[in-house]
Backbone as CSV, one residue per row, in Angstrom:
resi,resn,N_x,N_y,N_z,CA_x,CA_y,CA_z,C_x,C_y,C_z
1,UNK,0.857,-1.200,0.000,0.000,0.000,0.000,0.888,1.243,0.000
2,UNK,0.571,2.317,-1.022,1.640,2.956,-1.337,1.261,4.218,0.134
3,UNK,2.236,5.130,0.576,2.122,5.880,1.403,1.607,7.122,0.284
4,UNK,1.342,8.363,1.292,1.575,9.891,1.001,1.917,10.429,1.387
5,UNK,3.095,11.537,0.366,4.358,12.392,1.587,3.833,13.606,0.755
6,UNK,3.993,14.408,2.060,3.689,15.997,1.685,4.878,16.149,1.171
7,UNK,5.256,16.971,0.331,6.544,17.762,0.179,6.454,18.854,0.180
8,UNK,7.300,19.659,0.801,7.436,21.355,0.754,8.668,21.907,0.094
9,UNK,7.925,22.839,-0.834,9.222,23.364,-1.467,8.616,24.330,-2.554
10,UNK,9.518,25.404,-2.461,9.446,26.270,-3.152,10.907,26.931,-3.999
11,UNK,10.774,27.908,-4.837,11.762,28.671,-5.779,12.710,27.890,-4.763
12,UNK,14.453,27.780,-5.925,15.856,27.471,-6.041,15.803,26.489,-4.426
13,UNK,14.849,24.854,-5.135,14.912,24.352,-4.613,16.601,23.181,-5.158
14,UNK,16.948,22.663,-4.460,18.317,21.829,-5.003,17.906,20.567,-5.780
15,UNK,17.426,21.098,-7.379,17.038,19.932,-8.308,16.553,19.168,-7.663
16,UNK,18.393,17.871,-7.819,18.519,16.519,-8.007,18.120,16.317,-6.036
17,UNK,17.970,16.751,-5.160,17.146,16.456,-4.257,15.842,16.416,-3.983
18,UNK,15.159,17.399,-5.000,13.905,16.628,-5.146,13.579,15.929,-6.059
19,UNK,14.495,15.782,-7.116,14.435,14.943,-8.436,13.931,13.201,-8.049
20,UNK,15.213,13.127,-7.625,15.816,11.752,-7.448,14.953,10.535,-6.101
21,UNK,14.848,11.151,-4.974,14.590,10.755,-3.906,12.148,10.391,-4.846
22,UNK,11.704,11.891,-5.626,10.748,11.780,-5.454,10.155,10.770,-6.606
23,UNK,11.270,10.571,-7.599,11.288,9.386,-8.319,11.158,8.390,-7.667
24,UNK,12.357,8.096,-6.830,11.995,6.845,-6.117,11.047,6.127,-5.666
25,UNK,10.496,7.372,-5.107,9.211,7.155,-3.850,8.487,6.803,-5.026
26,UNK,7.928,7.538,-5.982,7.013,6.866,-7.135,7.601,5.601,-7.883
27,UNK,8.390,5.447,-8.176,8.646,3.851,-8.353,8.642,3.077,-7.117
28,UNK,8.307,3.583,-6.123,8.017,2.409,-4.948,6.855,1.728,-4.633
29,UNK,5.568,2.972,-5.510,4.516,3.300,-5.641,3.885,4.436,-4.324
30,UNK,4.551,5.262,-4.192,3.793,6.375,-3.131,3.587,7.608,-3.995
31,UNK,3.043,8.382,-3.072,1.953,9.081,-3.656,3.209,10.692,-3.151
32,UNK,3.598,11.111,-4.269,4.369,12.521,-3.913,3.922,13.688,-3.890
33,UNK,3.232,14.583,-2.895,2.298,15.977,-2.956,3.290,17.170,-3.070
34,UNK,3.008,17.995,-3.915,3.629,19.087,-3.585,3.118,20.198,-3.051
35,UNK,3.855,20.999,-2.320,2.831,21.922,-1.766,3.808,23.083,-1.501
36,UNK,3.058,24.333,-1.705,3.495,25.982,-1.528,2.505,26.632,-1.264
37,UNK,2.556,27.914,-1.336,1.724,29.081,-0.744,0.615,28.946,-2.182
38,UNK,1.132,28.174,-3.044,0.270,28.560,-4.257,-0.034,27.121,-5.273
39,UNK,-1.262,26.747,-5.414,-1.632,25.310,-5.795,-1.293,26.109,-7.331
40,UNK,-0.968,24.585,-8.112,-0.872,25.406,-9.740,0.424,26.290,-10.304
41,UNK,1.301,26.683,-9.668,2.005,27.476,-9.745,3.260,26.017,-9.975
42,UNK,4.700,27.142,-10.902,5.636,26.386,-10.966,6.444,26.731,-10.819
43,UNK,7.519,25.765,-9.620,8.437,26.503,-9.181,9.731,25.628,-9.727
44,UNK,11.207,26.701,-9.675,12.535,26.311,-10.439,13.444,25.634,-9.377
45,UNK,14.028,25.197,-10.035,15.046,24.621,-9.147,16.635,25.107,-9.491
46,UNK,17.121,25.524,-8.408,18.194,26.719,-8.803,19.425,26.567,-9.551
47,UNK,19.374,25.471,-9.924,20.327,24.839,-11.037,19.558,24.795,-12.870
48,UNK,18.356,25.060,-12.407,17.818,25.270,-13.791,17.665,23.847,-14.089
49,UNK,17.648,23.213,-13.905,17.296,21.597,-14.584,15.596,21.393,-14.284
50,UNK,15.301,21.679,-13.042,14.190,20.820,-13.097,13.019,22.141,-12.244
51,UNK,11.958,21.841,-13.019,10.617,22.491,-12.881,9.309,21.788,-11.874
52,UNK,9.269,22.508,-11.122,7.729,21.439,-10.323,6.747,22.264,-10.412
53,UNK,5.456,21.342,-10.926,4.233,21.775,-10.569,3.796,21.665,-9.305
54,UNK,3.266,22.711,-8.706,2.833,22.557,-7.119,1.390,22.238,-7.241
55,UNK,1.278,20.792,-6.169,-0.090,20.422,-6.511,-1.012,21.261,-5.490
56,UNK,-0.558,21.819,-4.096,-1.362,21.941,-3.355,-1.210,23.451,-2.649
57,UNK,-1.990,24.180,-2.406,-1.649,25.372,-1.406,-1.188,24.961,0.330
58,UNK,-0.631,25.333,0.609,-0.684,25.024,2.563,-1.554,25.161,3.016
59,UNK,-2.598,26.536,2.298,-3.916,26.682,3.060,-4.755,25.687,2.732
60,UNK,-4.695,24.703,1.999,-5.453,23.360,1.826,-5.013,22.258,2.302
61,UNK,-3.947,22.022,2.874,-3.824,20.937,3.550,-3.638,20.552,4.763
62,UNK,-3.997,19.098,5.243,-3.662,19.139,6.667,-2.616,17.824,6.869
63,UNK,-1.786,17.978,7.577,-0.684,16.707,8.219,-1.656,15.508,8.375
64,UNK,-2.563,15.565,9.062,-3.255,14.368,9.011,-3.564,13.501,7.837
65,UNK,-3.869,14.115,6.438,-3.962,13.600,5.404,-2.435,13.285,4.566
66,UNK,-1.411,12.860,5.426,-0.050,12.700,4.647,0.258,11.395,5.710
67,UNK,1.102,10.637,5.489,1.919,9.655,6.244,3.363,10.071,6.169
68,UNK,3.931,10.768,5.968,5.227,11.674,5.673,5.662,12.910,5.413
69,UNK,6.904,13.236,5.744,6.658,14.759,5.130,8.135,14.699,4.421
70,UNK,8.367,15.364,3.106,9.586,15.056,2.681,10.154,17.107,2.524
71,UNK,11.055,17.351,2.921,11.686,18.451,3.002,12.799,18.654,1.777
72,UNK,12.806,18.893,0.732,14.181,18.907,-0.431,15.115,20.271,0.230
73,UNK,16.633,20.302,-0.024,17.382,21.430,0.291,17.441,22.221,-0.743
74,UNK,18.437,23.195,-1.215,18.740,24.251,-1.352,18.310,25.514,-1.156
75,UNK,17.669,26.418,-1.469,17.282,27.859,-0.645,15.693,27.805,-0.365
76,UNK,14.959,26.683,-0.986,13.691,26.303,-0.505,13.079,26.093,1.017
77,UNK,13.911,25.376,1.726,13.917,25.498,3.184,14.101,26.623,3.836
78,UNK,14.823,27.271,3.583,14.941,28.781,4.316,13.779,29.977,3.956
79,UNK,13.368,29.806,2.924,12.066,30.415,2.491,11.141,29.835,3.148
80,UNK,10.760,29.008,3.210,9.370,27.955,3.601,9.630,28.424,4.994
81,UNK,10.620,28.357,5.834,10.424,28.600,7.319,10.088,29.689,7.778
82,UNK,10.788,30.983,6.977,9.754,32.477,6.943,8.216,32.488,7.287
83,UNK,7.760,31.253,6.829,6.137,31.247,6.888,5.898,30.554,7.676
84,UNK,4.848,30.775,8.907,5.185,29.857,9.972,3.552,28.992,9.644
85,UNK,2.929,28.960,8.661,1.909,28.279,8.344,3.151,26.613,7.930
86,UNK,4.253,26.987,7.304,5.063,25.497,6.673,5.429,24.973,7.954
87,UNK,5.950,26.297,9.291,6.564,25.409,10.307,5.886,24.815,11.121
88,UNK,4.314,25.347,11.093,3.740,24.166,12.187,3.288,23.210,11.324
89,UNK,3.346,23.045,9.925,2.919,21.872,9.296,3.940,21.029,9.460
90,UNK,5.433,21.292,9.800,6.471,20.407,9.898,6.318,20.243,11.186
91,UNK,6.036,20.883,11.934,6.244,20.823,13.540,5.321,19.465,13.778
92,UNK,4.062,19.223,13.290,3.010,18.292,13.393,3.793,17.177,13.056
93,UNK,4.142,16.791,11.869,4.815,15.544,11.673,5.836,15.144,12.647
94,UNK,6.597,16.463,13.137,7.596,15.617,14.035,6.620,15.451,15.296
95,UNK,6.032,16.513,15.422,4.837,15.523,17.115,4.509,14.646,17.274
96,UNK,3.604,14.331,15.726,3.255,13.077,15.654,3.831,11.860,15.265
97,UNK,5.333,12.072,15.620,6.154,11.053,14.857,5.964,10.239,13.665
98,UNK,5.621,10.894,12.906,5.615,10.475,11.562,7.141,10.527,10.492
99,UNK,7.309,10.150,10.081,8.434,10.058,9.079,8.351,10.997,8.631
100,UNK,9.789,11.907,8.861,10.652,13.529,7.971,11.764,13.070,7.189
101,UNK,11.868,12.819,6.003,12.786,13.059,5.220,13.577,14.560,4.841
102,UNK,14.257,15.100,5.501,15.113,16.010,5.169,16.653,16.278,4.951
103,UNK,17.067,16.425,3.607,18.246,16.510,2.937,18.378,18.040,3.069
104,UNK,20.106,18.232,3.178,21.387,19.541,2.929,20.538,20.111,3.891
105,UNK,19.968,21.415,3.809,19.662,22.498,4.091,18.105,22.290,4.627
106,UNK,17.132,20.887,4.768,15.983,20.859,4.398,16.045,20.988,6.239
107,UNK,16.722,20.514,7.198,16.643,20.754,8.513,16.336,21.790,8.714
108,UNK,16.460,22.836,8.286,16.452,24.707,8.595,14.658,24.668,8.833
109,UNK,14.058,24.045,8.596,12.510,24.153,8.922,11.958,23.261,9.888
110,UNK,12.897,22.318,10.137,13.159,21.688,11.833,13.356,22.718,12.925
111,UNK,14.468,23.322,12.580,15.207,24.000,13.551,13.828,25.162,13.658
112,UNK,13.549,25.753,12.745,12.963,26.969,13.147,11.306,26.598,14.061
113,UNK,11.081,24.758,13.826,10.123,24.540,14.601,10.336,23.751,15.567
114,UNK,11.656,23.949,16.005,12.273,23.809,17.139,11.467,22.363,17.022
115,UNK,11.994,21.273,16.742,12.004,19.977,16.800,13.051,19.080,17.008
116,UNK,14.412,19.556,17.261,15.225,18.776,17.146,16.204,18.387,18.191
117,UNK,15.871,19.133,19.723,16.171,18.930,20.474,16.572,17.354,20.958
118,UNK,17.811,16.930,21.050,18.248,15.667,21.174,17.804,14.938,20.385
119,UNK,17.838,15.029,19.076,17.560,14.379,18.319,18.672,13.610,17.543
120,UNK,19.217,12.601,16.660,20.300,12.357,15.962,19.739,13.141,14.535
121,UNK,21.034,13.845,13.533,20.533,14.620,12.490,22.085,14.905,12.067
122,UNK,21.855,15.389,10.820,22.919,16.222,10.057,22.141,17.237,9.189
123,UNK,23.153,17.203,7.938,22.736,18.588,6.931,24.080,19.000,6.061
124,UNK,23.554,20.055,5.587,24.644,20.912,4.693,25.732,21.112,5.978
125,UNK,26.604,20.874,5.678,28.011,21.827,6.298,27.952,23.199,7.215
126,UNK,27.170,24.614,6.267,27.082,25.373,6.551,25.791,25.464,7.779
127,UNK,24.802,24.607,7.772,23.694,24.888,9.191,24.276,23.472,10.306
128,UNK,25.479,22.768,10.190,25.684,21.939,11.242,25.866,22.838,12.654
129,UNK,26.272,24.034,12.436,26.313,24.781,14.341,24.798,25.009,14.549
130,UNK,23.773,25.330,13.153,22.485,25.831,13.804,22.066,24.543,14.200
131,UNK,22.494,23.491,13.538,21.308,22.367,14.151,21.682,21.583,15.880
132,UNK,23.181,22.222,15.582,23.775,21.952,17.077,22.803,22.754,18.659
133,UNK,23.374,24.200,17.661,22.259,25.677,18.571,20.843,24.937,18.900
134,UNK,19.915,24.038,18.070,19.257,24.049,18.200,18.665,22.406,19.047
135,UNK,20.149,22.139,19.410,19.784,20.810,20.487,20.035,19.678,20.126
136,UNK,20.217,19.411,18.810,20.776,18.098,17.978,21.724,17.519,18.384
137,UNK,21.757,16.369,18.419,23.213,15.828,18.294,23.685,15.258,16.271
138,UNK,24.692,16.205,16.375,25.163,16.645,15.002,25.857,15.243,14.449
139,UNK,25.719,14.365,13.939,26.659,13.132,13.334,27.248,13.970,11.545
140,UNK,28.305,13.593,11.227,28.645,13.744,9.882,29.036,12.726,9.072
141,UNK,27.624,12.330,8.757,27.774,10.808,8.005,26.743,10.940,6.900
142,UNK,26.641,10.622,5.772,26.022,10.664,4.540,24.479,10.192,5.259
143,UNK,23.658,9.452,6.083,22.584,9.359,6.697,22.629,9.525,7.738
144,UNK,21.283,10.128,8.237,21.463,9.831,10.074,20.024,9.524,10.313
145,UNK,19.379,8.431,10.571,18.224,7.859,10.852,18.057,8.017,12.557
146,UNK,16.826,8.801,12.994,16.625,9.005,14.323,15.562,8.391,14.818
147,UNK,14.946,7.642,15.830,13.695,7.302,16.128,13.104,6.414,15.054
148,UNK,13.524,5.966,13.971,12.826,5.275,13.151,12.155,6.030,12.444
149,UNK,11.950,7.676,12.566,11.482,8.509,12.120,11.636,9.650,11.153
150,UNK,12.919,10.164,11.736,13.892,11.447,11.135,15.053,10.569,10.010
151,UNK,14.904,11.282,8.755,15.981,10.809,7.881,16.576,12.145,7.664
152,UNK,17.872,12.107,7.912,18.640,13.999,7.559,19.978,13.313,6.581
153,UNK,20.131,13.844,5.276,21.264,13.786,4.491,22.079,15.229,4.301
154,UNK,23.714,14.840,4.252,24.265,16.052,3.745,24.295,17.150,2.597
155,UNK,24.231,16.878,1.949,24.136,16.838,0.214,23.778,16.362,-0.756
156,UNK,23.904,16.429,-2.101,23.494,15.827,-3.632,24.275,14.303,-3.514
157,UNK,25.763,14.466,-2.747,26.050,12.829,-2.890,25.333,12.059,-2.240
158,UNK,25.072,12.471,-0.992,24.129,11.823,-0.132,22.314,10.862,-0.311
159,UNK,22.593,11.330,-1.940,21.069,10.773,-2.312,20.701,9.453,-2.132
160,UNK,21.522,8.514,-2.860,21.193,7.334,-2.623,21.313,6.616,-1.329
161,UNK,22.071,7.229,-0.218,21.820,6.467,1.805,20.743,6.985,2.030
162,UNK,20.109,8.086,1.565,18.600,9.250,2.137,17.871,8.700,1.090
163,UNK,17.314,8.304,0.484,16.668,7.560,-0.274,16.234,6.304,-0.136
164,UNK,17.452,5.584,-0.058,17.678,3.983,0.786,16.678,4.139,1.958
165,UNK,17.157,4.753,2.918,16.731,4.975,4.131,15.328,5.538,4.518
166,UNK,14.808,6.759,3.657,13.756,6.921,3.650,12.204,6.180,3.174
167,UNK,13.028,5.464,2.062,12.194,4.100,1.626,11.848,3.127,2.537
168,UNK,13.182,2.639,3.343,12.778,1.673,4.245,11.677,1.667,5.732
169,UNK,11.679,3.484,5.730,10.855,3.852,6.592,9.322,3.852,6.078
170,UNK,9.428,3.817,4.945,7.678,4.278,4.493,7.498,2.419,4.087
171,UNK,8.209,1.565,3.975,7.318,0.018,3.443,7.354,-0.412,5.597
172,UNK,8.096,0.530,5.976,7.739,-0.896,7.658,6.129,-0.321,8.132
């Protein structure tokens, strides 16, 4: 039975992190939502390769209707957390312990909903002191699987352990 993962993401999101991982999930057979401030709308990915249609507004959805939430990096996360309608939609999934997939930079909407307090996690290079600041225990390893719940990758190499890993969380 295939799952459904919200995804959040907006403008100069990092492609091949939402490319790759949301392929997967659809060849696994799950159901990939996209969602922004604006249903219909299409947003770039800051390498110019890849285009998403956003299926859903935030003001239309609720956490309850997702079994996941998938977070992509590059400057998409830091935008999305500006709006604190995205951070209590992330904040919910981690309450409700539901499965967070978040790659590079996609933690920055953890942190700002203060979820990560003792948690195991990584990220981009450049937010490893915020996710520290913000109570983590920081590992620097291409995955860091927390609770059976939290998947955090470093980067674009990092796709296939955050992928691996996030898969294995959505078939248990």
């Amino acid at each position: 039975m295939g799952k459904k993962i919200a995804t959040v993401i907006t403008e100069m999101f990092e492609d091949v992190e939402y490319t790759e991982p949301a392929k997967a999930y659809k060849e696994a057979g799950h159901e990939v939502v996209t969602i922004e401030k604006e249903a219909g709308k299409t947003v770039a990915g800051k390498q110019g390769e890849a285009k998403v249609t956003i299926n859903k507004s935030i003001d239309d959805v609720n956490p309850d209707d997702f079994d996941a939430l998938f977070i992509p990096g590059g400057f998409s996360p830091d935008q999305l957390r500006a709006d604190d309608r995205f951070v209590q939609f992330a904040k919910k999934f981690m309450d409700d312990k539901k499965p967070v997939f978040a790659i590079c930079h996609g933690p920055q909407l953890l942190i700002t909903a203060k979820t990560l307090e003792g948690r195991n996690a990584t990220g981009y290079t450049s937010i490893l002191v915020d996710l520290e600041n913000a109570g983590a225990n920081v590992k620097d390893q291409e995955v860091v699987v927390c609770n059976n719940q939290l998947v955090t990758s470093r980067n674009p190499d990092d796709i296939p352990a955050f992928t691996r890993e996030s898969l294995k969380l959505l078939e248990a």
